[in-house]
Every structure is written in structure tokens, then in C-alpha cells.
PyMOL Python script that loads the backbone (N, CA, C, O; Angstrom):
from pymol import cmd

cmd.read_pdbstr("""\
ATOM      1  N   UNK A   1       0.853  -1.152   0.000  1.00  0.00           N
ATOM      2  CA  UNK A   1       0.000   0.000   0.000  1.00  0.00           C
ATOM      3  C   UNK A   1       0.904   1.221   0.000  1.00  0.00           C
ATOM      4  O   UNK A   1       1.671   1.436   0.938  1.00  0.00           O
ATOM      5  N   UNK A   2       0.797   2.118  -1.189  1.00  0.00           N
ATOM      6  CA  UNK A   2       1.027   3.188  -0.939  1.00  0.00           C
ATOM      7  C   UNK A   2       0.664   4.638  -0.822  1.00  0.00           C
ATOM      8  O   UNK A   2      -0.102   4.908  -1.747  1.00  0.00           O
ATOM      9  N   UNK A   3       0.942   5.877   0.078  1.00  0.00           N
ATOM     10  CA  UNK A   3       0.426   6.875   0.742  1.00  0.00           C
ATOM     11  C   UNK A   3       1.097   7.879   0.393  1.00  0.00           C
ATOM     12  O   UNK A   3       2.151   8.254   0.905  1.00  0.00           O
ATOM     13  N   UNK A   4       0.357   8.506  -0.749  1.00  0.00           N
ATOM     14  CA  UNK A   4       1.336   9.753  -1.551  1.00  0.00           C
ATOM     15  C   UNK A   4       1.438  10.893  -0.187  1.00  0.00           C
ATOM     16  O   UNK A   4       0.661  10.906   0.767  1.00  0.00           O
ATOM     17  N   UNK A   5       2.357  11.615  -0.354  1.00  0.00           N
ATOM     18  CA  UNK A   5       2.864  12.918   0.399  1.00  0.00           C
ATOM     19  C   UNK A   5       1.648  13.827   1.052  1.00  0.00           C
ATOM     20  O   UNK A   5       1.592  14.203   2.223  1.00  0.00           O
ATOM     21  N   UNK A   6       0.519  14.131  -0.181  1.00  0.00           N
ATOM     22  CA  UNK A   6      -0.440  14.825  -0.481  1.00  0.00           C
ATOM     23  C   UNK A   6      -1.640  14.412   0.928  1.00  0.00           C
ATOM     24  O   UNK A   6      -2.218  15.347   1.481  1.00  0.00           O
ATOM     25  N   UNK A   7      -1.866  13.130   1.326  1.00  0.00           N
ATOM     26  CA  UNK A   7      -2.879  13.146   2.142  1.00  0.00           C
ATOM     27  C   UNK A   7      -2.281  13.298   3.430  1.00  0.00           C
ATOM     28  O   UNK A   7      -1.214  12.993   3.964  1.00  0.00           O
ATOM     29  N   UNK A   8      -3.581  14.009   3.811  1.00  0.00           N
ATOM     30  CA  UNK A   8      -3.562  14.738   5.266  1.00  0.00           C
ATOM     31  C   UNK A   8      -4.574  14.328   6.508  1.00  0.00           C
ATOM     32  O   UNK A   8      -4.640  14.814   7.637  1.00  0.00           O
ATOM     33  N   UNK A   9      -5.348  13.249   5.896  1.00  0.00           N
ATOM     34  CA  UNK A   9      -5.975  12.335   6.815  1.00  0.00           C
ATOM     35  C   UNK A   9      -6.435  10.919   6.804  1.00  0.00           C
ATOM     36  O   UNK A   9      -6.257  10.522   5.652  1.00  0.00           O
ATOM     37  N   UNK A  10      -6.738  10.350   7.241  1.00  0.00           N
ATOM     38  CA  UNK A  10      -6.812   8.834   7.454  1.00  0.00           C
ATOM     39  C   UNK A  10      -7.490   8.721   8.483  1.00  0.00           C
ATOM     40  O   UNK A  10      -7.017   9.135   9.542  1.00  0.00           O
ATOM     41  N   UNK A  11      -9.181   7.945   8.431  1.00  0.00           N
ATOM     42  CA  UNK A  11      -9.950   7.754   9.204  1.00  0.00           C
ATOM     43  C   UNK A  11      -9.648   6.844   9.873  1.00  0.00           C
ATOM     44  O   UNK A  11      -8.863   6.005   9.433  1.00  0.00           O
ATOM     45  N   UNK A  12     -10.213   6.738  11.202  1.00  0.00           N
ATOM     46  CA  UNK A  12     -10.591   5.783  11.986  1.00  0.00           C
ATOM     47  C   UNK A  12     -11.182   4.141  11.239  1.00  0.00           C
ATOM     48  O   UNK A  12     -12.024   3.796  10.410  1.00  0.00           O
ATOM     49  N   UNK A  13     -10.079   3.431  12.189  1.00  0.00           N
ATOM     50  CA  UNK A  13     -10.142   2.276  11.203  1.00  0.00           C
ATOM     51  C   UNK A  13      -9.932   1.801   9.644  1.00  0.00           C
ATOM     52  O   UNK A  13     -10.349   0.736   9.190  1.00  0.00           O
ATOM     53  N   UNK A  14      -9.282   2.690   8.995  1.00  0.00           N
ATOM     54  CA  UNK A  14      -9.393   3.012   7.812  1.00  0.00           C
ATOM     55  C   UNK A  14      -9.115   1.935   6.328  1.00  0.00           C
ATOM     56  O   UNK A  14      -9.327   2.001   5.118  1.00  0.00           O
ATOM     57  N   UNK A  15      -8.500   0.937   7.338  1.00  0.00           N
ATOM     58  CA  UNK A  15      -7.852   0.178   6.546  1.00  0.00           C
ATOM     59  C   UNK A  15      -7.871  -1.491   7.344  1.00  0.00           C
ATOM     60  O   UNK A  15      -7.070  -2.425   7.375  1.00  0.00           O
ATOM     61  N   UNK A  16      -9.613  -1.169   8.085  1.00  0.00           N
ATOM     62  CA  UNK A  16      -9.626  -2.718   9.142  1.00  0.00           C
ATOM     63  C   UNK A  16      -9.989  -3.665   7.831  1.00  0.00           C
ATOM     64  O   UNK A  16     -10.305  -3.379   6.676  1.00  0.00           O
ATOM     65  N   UNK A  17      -9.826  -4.762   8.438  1.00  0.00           N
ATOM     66  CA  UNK A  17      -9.941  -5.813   7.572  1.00  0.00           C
ATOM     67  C   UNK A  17      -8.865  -6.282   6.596  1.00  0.00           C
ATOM     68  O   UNK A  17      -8.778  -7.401   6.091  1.00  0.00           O
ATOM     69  N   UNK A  18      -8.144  -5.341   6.436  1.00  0.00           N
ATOM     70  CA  UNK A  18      -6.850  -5.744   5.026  1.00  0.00           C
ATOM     71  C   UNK A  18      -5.899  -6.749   5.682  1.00  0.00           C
ATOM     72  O   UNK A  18      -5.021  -7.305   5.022  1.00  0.00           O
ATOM     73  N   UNK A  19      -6.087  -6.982   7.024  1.00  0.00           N
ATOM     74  CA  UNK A  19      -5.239  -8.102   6.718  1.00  0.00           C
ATOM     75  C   UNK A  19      -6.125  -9.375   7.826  1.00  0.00           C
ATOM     76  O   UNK A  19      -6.646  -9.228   8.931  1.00  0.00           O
ATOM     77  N   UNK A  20      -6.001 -10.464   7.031  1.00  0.00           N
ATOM     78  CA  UNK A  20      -6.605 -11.539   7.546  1.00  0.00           C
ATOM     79  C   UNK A  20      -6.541 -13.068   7.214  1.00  0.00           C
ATOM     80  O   UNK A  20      -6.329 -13.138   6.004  1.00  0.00           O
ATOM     81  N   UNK A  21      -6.591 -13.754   7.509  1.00  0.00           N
ATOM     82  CA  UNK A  21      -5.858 -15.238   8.006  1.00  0.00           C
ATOM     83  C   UNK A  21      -6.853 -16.244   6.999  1.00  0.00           C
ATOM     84  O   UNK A  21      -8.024 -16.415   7.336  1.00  0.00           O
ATOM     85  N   UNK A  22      -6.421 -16.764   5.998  1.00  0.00           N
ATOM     86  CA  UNK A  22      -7.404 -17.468   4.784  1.00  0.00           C
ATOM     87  C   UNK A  22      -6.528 -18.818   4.860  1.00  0.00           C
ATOM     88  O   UNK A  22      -5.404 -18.477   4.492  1.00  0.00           O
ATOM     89  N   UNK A  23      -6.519 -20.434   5.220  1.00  0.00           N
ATOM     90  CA  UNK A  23      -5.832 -21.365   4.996  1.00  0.00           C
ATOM     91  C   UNK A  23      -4.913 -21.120   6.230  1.00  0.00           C
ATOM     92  O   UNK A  23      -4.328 -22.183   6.021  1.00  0.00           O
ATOM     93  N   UNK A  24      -4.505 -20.809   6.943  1.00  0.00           N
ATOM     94  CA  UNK A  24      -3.002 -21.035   7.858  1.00  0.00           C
ATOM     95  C   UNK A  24      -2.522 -19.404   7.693  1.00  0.00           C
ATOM     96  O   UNK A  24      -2.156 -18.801   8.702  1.00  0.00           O
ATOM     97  N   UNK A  25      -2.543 -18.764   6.442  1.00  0.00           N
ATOM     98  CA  UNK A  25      -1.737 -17.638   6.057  1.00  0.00           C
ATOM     99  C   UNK A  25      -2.391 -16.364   6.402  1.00  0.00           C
ATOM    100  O   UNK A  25      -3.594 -16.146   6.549  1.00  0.00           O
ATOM    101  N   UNK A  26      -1.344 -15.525   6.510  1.00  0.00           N
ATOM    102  CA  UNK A  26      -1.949 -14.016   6.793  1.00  0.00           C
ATOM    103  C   UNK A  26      -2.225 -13.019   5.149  1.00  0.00           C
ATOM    104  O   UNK A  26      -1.245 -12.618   4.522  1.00  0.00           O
ATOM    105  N   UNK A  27      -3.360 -12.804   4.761  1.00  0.00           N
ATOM    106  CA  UNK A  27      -3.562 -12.591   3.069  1.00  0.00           C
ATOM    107  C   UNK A  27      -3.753 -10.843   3.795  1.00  0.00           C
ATOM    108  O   UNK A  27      -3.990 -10.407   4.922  1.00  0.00           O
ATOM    109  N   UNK A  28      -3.462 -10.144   2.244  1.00  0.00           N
ATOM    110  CA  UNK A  28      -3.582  -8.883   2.428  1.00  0.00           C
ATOM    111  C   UNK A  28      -2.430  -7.624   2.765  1.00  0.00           C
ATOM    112  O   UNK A  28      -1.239  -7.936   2.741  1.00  0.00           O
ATOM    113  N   UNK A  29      -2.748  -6.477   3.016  1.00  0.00           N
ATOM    114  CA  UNK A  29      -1.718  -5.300   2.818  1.00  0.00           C
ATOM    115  C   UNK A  29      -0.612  -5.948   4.021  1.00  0.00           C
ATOM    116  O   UNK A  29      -0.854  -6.085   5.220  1.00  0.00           O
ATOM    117  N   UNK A  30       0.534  -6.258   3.367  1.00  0.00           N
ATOM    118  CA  UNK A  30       1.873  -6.506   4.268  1.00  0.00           C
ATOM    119  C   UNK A  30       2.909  -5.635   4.785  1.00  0.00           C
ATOM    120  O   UNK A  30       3.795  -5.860   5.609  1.00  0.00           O
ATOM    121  N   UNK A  31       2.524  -4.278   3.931  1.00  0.00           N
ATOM    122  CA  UNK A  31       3.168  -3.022   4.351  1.00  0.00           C
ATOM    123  C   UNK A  31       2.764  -2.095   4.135  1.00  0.00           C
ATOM    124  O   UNK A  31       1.924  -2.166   3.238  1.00  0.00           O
ATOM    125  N   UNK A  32       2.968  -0.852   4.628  1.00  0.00           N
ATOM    126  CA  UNK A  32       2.368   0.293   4.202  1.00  0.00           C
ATOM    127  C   UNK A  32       4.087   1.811   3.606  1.00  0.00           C
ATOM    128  O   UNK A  32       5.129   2.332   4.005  1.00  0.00           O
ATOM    129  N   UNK A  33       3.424   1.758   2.819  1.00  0.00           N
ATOM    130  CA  UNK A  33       4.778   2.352   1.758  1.00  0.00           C
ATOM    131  C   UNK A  33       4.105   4.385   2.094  1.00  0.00           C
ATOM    132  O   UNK A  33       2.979   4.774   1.783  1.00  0.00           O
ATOM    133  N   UNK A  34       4.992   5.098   2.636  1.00  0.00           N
ATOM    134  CA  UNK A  34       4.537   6.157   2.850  1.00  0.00           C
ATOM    135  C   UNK A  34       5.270   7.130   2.348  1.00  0.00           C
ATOM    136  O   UNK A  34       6.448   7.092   2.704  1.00  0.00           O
ATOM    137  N   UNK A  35       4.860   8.311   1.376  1.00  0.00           N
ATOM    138  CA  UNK A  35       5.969   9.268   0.747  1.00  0.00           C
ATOM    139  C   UNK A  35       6.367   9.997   2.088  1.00  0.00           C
ATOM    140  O   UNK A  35       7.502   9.867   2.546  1.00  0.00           O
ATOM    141  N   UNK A  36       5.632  10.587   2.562  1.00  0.00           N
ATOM    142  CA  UNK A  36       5.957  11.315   3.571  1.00  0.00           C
ATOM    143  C   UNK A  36       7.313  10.727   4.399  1.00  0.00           C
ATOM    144  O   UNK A  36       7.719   9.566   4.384  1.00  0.00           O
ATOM    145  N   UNK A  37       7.960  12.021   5.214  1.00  0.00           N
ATOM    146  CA  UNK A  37       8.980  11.720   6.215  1.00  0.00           C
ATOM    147  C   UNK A  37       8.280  10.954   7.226  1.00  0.00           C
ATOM    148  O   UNK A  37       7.063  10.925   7.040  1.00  0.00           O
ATOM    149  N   UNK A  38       8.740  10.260   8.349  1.00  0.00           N
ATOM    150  CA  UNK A  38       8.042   9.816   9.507  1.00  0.00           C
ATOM    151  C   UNK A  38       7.576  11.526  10.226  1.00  0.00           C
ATOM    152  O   UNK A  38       6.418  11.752  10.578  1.00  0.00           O
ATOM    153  N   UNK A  39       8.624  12.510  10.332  1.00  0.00           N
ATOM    154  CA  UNK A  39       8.328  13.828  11.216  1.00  0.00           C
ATOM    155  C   UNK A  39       6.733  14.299  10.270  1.00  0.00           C
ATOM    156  O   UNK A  39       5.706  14.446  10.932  1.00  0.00           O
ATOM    157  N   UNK A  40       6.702  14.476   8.898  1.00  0.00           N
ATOM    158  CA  UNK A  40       6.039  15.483   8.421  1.00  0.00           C
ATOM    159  C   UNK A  40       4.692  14.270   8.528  1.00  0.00           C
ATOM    160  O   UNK A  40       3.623  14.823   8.786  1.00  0.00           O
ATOM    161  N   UNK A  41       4.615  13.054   8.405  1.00  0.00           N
ATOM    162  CA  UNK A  41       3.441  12.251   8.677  1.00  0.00           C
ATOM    163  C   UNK A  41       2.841  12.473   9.865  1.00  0.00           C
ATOM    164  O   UNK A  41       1.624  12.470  10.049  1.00  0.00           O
ATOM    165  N   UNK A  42       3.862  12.709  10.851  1.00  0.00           N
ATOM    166  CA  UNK A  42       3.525  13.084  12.313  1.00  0.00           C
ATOM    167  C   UNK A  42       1.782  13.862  11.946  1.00  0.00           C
ATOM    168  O   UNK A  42       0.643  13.402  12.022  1.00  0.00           O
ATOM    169  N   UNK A  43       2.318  15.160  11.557  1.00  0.00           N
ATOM    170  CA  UNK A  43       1.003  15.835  11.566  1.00  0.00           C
ATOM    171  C   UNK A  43      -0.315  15.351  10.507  1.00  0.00           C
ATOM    172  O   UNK A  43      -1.268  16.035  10.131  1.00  0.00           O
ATOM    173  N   UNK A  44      -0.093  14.394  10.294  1.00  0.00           N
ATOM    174  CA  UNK A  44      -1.344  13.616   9.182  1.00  0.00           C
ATOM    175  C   UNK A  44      -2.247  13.614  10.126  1.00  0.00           C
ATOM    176  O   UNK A  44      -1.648  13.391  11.178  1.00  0.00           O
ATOM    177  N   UNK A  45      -3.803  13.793  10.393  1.00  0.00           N
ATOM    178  CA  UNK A  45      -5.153  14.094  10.612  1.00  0.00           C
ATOM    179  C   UNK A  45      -4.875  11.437  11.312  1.00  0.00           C
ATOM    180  O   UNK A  45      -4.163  10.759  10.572  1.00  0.00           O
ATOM    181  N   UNK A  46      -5.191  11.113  11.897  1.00  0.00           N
ATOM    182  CA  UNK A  46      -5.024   9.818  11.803  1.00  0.00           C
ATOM    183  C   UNK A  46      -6.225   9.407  12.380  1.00  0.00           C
ATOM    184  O   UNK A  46      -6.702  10.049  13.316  1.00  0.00           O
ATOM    185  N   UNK A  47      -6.890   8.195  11.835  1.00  0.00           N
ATOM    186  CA  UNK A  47      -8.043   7.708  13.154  1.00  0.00           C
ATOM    187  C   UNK A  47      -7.158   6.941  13.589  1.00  0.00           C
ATOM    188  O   UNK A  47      -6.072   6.772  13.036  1.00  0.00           O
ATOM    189  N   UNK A  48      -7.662   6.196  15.003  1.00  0.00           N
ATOM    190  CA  UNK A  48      -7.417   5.510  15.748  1.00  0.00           C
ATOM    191  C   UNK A  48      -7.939   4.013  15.603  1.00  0.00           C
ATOM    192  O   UNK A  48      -9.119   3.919  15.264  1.00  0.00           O
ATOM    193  N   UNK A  49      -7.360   3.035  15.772  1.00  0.00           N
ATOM    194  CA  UNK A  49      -6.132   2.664  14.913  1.00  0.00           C
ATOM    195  C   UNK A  49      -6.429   2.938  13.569  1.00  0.00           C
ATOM    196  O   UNK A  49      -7.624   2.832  13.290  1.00  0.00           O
ATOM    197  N   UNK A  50      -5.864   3.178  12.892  1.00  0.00           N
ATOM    198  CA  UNK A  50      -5.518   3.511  11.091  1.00  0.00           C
ATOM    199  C   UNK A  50      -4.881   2.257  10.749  1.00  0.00           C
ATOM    200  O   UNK A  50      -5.520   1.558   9.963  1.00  0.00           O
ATOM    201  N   UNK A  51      -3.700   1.782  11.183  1.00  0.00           N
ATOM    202  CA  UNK A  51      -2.985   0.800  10.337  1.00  0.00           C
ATOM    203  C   UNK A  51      -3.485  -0.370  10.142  1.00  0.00           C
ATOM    204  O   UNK A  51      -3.721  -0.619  11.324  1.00  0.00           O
ATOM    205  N   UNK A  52      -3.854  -1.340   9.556  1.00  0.00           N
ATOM    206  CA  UNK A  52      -4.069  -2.003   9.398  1.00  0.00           C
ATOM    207  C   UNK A  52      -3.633  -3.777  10.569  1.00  0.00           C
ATOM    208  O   UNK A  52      -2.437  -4.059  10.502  1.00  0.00           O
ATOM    209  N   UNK A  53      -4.164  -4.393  11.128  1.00  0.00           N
ATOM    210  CA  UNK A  53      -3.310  -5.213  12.346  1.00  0.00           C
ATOM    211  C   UNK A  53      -4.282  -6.772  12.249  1.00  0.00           C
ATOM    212  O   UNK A  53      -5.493  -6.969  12.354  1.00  0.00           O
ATOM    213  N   UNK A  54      -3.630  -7.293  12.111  1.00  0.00           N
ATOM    214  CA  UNK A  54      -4.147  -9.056  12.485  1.00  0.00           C
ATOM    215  C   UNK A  54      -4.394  -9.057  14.248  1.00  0.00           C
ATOM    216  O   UNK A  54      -3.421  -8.677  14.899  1.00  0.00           O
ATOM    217  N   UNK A  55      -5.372  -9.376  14.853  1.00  0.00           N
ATOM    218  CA  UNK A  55      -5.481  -9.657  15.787  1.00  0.00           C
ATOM    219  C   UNK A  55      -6.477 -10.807  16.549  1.00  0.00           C
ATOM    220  O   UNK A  55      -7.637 -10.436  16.726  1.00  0.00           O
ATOM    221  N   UNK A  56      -6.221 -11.773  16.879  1.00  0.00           N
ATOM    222  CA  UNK A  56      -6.808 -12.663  16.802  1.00  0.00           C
ATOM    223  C   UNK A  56      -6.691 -13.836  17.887  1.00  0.00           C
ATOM    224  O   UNK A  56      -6.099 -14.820  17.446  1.00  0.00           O
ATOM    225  N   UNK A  57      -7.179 -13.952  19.364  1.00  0.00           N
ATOM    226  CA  UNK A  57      -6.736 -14.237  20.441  1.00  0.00           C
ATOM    227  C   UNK A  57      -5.486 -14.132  20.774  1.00  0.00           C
ATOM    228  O   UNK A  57      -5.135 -13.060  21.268  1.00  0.00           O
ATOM    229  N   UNK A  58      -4.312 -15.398  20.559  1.00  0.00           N
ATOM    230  CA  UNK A  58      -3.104 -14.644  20.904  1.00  0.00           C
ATOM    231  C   UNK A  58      -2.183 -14.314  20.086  1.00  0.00           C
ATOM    232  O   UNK A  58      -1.008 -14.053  20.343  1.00  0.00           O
ATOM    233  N   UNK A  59      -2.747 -14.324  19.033  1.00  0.00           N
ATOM    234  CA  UNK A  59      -1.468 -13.868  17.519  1.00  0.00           C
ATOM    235  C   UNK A  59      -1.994 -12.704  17.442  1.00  0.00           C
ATOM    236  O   UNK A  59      -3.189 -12.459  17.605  1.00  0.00           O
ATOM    237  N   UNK A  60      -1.071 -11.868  17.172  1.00  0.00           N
ATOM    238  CA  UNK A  60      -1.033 -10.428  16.897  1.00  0.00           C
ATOM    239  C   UNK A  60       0.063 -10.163  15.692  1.00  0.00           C
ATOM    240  O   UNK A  60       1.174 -10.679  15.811  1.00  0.00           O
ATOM    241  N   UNK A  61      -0.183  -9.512  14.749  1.00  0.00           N
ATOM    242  CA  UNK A  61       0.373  -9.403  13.531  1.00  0.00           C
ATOM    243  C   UNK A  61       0.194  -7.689  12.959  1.00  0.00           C
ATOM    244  O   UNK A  61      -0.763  -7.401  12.240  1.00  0.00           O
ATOM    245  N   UNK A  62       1.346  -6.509  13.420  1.00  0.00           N
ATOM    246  CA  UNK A  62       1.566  -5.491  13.058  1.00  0.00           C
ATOM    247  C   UNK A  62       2.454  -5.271  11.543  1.00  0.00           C
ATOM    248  O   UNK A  62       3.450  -5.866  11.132  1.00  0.00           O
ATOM    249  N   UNK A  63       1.698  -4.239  10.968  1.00  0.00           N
ATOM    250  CA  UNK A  63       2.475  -4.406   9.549  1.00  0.00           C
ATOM    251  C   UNK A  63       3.359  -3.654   9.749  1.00  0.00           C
ATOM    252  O   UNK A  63       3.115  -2.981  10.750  1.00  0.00           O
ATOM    253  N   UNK A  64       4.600  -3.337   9.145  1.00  0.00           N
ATOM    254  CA  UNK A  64       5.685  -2.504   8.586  1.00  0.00           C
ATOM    255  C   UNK A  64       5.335  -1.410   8.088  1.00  0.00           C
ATOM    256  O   UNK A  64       4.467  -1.451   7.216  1.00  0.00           O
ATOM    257  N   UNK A  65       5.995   0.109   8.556  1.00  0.00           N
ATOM    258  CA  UNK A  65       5.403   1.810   8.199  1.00  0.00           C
ATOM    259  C   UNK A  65       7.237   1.991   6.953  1.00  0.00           C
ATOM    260  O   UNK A  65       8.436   1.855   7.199  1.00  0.00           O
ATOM    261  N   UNK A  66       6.895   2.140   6.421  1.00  0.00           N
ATOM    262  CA  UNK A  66       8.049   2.815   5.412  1.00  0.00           C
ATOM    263  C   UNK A  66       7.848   4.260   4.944  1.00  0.00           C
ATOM    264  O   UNK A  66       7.282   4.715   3.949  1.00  0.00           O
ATOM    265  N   UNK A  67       8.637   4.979   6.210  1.00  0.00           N
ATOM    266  CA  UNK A  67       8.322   6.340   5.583  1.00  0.00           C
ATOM    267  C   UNK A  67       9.352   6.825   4.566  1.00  0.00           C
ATOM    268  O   UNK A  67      10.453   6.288   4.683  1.00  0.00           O
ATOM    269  N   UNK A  68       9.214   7.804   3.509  1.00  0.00           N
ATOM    270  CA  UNK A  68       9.934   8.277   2.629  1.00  0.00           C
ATOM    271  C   UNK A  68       9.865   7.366   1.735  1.00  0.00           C
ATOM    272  O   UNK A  68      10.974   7.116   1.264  1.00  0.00           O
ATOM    273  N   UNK A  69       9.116   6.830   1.350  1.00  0.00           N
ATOM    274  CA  UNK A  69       8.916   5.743   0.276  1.00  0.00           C
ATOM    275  C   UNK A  69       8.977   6.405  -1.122  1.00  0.00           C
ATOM    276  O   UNK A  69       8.519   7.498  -1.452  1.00  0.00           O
ATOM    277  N   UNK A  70       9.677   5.456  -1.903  1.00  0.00           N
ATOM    278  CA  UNK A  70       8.786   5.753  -3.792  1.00  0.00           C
ATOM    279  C   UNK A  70       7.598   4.594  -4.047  1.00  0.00           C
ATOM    280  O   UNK A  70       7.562   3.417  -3.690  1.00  0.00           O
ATOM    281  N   UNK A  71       6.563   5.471  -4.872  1.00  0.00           N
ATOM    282  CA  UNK A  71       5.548   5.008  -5.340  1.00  0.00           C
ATOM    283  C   UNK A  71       6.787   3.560  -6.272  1.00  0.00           C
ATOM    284  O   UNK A  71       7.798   3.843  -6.915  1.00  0.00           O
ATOM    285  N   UNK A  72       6.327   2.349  -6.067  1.00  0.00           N
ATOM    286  CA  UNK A  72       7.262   1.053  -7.146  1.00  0.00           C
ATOM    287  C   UNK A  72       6.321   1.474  -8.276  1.00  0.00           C
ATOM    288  O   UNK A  72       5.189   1.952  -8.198  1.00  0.00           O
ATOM    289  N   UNK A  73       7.282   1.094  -9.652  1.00  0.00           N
ATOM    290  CA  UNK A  73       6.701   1.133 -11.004  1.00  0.00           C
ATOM    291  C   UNK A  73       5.904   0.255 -10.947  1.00  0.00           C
ATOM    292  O   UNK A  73       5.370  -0.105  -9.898  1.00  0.00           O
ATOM    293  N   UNK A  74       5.721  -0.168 -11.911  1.00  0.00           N
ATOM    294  CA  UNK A  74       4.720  -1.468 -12.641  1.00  0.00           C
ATOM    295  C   UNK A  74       5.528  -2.508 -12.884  1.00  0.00           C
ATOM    296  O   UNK A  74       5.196  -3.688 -12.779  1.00  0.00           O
ATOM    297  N   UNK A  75       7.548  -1.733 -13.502  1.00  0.00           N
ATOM    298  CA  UNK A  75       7.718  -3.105 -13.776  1.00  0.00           C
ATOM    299  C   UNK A  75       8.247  -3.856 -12.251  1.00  0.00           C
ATOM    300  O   UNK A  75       8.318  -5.059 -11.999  1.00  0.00           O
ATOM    301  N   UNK A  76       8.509  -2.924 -11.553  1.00  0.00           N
ATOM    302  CA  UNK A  76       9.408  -3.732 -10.068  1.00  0.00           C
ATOM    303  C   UNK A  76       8.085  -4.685  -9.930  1.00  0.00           C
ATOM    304  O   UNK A  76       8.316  -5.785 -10.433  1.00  0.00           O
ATOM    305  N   UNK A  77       6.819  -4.583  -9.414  1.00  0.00           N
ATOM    306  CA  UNK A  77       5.676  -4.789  -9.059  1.00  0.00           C
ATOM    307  C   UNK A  77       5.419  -6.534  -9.910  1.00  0.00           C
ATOM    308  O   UNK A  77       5.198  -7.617  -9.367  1.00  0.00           O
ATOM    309  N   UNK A  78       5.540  -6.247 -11.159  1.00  0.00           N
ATOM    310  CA  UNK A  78       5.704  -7.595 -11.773  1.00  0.00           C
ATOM    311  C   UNK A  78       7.323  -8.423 -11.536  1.00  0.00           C
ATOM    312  O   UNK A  78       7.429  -9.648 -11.585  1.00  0.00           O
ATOM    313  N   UNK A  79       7.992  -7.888 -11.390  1.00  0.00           N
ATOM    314  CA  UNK A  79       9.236  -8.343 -10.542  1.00  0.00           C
ATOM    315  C   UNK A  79       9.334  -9.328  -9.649  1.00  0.00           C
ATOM    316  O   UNK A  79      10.145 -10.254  -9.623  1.00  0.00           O
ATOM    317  N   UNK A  80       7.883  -8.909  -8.433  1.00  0.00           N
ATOM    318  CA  UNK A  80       7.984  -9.475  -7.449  1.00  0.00           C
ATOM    319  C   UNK A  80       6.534 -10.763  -7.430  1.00  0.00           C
ATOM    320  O   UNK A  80       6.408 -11.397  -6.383  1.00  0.00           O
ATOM    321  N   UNK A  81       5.883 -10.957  -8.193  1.00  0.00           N
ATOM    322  CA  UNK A  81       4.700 -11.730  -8.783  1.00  0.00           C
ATOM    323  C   UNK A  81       5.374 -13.477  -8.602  1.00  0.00           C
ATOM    324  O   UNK A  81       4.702 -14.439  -8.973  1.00  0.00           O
TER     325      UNK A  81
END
""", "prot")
cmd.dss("prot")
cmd.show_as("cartoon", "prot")
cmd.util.cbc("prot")
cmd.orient("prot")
């Protein structure tokens, strides 16, 4: 998932459900790719929780924040297929 520079808010819950447990496996957003700095995200508008999280009696599964990210092309993207 990626989070151009440009947005300045992110609702509450915004992104529940993206990750979840199909067969044994955890399916769905595995990271979140962010243009922004971590400081200048600071002031992003956020709901509570926003990120996306597996939670599920005692497995708990937090995704990865990559701030300063590049948007990947198309071809890296088929790269990794």
C-alpha cells in the first residue's frame, strides 16, 4: 500500500480488515509504503487505529510503516509476482 505525500488524513479504522488469516496464512496489505517523512506524517489528521493489524486471540500481527517511500513502477511490481 502506498500513501502519496499529499494526504492529510486517514480515518478511523481506515484500513480494518486488510489483513486476515485465509488457509493457515496471513492474506492482504503486508506493508504500508509512505511518501511522507516519519516527522512530516507526524502531523497527518489519523483515526485511531488507522494501520491495518491481524489480531486474533493470541497472535497479533503489526504491519511494517516505510516512511519516505517511492511510489514502485509497474515493472518492479511484476518483478515481485
Amino acid at each position: 500500500m502506498y500513501i502519496p505525500e499529499s494526504v492529510t488524513y486517514i480515518g478511523h479504522h481506515a484500513f480494518w480488515g486488510a489483513v486476515y488469516k485465509s488457509d493457515g496464512k496471513l492474506i492482504g496489505i503486508s506493508e504500508m509504503n509512505v511518501a511522507a517523512s516519519e516527522e512530516s506524517f507526524a502531523n497527518t489528521q489519523l483515526g485511531k487505529p488507522w494501520l491495518p493489524k491481524y489480531d486474533y486471540m493470541l497472535f497479533k500481527k503489526s504491519i511494517t510503516v516505510n516512511y519516505s517511500a517511492q511510489r514502485a513502477t509497474l515493472e518492479e511490481l511484476q518483478k515481485t509476482e
